[in-house]
C-alpha positions in Angstrom: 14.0 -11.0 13.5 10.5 -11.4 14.6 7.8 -8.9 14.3 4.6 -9.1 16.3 2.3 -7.1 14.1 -2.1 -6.6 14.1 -5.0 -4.4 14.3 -7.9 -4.0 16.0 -11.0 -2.6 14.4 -14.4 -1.4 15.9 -17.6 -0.7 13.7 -20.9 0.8 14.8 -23.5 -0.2 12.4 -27.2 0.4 13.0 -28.3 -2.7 10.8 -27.1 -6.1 9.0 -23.9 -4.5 7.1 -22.1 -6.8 4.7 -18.2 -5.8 4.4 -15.3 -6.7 2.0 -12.0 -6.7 4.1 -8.8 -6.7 3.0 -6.8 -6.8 6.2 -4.2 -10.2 5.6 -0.8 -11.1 5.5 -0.6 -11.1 1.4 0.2 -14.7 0.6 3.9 -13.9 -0.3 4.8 -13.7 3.1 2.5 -16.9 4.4 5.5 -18.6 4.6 7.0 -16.3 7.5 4.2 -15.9 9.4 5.5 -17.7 12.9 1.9 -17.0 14.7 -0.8 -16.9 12.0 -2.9 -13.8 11.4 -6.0 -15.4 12.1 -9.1 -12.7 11.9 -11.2 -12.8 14.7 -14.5 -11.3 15.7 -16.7 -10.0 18.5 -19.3 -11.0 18.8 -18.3 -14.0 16.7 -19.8 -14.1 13.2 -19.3 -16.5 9.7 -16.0 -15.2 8.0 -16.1 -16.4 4.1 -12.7 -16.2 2.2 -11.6 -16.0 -1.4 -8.9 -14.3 -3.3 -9.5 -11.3 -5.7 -8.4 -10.7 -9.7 -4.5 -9.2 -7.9 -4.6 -12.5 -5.7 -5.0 -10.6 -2.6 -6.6 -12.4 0.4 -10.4 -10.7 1.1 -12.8 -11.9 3.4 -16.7 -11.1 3.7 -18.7 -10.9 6.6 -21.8 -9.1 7.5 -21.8 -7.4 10.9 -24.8 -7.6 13.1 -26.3 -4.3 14.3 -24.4 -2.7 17.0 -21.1 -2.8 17.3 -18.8 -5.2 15.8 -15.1 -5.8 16.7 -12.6 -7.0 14.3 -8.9 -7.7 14.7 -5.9 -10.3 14.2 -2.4 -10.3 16.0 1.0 -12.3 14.1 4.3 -12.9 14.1 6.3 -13.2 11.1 9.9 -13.5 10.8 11.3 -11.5 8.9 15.1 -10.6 7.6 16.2 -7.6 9.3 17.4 -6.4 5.7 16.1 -3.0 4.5 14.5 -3.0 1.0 16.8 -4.0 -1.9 18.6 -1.4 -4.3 19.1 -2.9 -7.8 20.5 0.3 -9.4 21.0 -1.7 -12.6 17.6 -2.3 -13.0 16.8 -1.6 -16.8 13.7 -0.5 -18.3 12.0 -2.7 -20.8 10.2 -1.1 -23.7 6.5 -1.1 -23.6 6.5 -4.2 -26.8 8.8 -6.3 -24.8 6.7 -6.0 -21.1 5.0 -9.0 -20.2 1.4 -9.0 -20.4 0.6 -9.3 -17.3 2.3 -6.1 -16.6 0.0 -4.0 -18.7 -2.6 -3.2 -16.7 -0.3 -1.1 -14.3 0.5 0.8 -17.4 -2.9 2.4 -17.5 -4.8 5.6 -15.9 -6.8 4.5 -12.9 -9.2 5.9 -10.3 -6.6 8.0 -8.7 -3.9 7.9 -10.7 -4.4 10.1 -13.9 -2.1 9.7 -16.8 -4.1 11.6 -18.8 -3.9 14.7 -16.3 0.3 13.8 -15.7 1.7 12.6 -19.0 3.2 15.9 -20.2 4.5 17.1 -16.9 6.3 13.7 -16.5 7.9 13.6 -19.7 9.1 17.4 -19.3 10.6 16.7 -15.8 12.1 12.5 -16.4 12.5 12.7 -20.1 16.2 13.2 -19.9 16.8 11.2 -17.1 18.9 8.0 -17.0 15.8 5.0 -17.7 15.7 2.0 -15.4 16.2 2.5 -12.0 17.6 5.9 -11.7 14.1 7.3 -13.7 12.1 5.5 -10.7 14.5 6.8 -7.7 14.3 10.6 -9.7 10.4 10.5 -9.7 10.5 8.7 -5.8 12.8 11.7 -4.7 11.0 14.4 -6.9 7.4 13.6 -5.3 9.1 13.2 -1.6 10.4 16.8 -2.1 7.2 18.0 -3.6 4.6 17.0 -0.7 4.5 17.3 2.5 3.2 15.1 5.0 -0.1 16.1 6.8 -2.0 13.9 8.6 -4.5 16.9 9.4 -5.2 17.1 5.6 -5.9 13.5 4.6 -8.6 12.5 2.1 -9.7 9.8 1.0 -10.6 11.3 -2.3 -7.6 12.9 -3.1 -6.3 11.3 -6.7 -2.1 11.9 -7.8 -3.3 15.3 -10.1 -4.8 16.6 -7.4 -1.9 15.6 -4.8 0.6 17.5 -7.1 -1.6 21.1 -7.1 -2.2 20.7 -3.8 1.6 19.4 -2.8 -0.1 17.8 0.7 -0.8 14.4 1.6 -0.5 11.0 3.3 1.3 7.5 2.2 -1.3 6.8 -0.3 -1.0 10.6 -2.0 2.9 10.1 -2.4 2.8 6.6 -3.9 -0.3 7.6 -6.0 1.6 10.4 -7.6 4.8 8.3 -7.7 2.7 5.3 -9.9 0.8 7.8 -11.9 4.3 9.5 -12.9 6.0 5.9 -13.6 3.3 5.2 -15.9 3.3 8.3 -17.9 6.8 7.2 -18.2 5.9 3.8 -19.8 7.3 1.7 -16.3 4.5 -0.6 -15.3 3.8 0.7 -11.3 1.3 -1.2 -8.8 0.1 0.1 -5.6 1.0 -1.6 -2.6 -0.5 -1.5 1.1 0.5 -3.0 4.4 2.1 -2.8 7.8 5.3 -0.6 7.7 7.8 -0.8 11.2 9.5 1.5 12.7 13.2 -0.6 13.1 15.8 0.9 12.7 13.7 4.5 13.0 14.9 7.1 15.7 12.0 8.6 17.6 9.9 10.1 17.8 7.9 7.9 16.1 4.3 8.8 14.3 1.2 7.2 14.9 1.1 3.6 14.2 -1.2 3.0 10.5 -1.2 0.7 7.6 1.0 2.1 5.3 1.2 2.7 1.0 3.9 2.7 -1.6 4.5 1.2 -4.7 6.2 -1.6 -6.6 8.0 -0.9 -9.9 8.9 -3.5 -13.1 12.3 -2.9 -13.7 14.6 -6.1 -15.1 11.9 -8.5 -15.5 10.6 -8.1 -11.3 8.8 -6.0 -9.2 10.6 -3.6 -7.0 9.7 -2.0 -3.8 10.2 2.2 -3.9 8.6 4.5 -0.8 8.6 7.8 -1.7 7.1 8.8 1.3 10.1 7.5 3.4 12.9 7.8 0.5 15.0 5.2 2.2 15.0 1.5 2.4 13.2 0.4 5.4 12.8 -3.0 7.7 10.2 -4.8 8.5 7.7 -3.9 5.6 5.0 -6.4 5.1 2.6 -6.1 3.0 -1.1 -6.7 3.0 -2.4 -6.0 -0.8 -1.1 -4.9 -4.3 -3.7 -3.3 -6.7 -3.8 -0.5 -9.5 -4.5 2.2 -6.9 -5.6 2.4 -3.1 -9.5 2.1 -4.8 -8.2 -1.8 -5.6 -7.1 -2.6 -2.1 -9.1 -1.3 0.6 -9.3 -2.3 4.2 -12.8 -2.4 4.1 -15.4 -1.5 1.9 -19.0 -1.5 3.6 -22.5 -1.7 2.3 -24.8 0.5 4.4 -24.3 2.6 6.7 -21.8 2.3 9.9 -19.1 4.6 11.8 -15.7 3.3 12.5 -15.1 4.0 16.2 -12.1 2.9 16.3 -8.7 2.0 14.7 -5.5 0.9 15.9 -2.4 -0.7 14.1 0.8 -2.1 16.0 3.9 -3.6 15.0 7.2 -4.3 17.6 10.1 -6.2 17.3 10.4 -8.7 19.6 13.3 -9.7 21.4 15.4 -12.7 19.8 
């Protein structure tokens, strides 16, 4: 299937304002992309790229007082197949992870093992390890918050998400990697575009979406404890310790973001 998918975003800024955005297909999925997502400006201004420490694809630009449009449309093929289950999955003690895995191990700017680690090991300790630990925290933190648009901050870390037991995307897959880790499974945060195939309406408003990948069995998984079920048509953007690591933008002076739109639709074969 084919999946037309983009954004459009408008800044305000009252002077020179250099950005970091993080708004491409991750290069994972390059090889699907039918259309390119080629970012585009308006007025037109110099776009510099370069990849980050996760291997995410960034770009700089600094937007000229007044306002500045940014957007990019694609099409990428994609399967049609909801995410994998690998209920066999195993868990691999902490000794035998690879190295590269041990930074998702670790407390990070909103996900606080330090705050979690006892309230994780009372509530998974005695669960089955591998993939039935990760599915038990998924459905745990899916049962424990509830969606709120109306509530959404951008400060809000996984301790505070789990007093407050309200949220967005990011909240449930913060909490979700913050508990993995307490649990010695490496956990990564992922964002990106998120369909709505195979979804009955009504439908909520179109946004880039979070959740989180899990190392289980020597690969990264993909889990959604927002959703709870295997979706289609998930593509993702960025992967990073926490939502702090993969941004959309991250601006250096002042500016108001007038306005924000994400699409994706299935196109007809």
């Amino acid at each position: 299937m084919h999946i037309r998918l983009g954004f459009e975003l408008i800044y305000d800024c009252p002077q020179p304002t250099p950005m970091l955005l993080m708004l491409n297909v991750h290069h994972s999925r390059v090889a699907d992309l039918v259309v390119p997502d080629q970012l585009v400006t308006d007025p037109p201004i110099p776009i510099c790229a370069y990849h980050d420490g996760f291997g995410n694809w960034c770009s700089r630009i600094v937007a000229p007082p007044g306002r500045t449009r940014i957007a990019s449309t694609a099409v990428v093929n994609d399967s049609g197949k909801p995410d994998p289950i690998v209920a066999s999955a195993r868990q691999h003690a902490v000794q035998d992870l690879p190295d590269s895995t041990l930074v998702f191990l670790l407390g990070s700017r909103y996900c606080e093992t330090d705050h979690l680690s006892d309230t994780a090991w009372r509530l998974f300790g005695q669960t089955q390890s591998g993939w039935a630990r990760v599915q038990a925290i998924c459905d745990f933190v899916h049962a424990h918050i509830a969606f709120d648009y109306a509530h959404a901050r951008a400060t809000r870390t996984a301790w505070e998400a789990f007093n407050e037991r309200r949220g967005v995307c990011r909240d449930f897959a913060h909490l979700a990697v913050t508990l993995c880790r307490c649990m010695n499974i490496p956990a990564r945060y992922c964002t990106g575009y998120l369909s709505d195939v195979g979804v009955p309406p009504p439908h909520s408003p179109m946004d880039f979406a979070g959740w989180f990948e899990a190392y289980l069995d020597g690969a990264w998984h993909t889990f959604d404890p927002r959703n709870n079920t295997p979706r289609i048509g998930r593509v993702l953007i960025a992967r990073g310790r926490d939502a702090a690591d993969v941004p959309i933008s991250n601006t250096f002076g002042p500016n108001t973001l007038t306005s924000f739109k994400v699409w994706t639709d299935e196109l007809p074969q």
